[in-house]
C-alpha positions, -999 to +999 in steps of 0.1 A: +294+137+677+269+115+658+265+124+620+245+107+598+261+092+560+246+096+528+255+087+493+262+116+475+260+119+435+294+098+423+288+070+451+311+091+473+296+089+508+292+121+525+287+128+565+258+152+568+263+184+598+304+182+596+305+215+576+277+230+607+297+216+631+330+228+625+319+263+613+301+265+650+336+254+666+354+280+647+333+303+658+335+293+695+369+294+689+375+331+677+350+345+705+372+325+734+402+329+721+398+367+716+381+371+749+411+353+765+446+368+745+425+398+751+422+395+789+459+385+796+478+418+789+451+428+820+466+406+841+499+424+844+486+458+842+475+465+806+447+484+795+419+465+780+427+487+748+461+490+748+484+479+719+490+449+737+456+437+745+445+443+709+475+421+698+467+393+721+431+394+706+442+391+673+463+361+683+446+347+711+410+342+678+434+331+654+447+303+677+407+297+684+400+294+644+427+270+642+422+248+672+383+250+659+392+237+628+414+212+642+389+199+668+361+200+639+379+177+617 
C-alpha cells in the first residue's frame, strides 16, 4: 500500500491513511472472522445459534481484530 509522508509539528514524519487503513482491516477482520468461527460448529452438526457457534464467533472476530491489526501495521 502507497502512503504518502508528511512532516508533522516536532519534525517527526508521519505516514498519512495508516490509521484508515488499519481501522478498515480490523474491520474486515471482525466481519470474516465471525462469519467463519461462526460457520464451523455448522459443519459438524451445530446450530447456527447454538452455544457453540456463538463461541466460535466471538473467537473466530477476535482472531480477525488481531490478524487486522497485525497485517495493518
Amino acid at each position: 500500500m502507497c502512503a504518502r509522508l508528511s512532516a508533522a509539528p516536532g519534525g517527526v514524519v508521519a505516514r498519512e491513511g495508516t490509521l484508515m487503513e488499519r481501522s478498515r482491516l480490523i474491520w474486515i477482520g471482525l466481519f470474516v472472522g465471525s462469519a467463519v468461527g461462526g460457520y464451523v460448529p455448522a459443519l459438524w452438526g451445530a446450530g447456527m445459534l447454538s452455544f457453540s457457534s456463538v463461541i466460535g464467533s466471538a473467537i473466530g472476530g477476535v482472531a480477525g481484530i488481531w490478524l487486522g491489526y497485525r497485517l495493518g501495521e
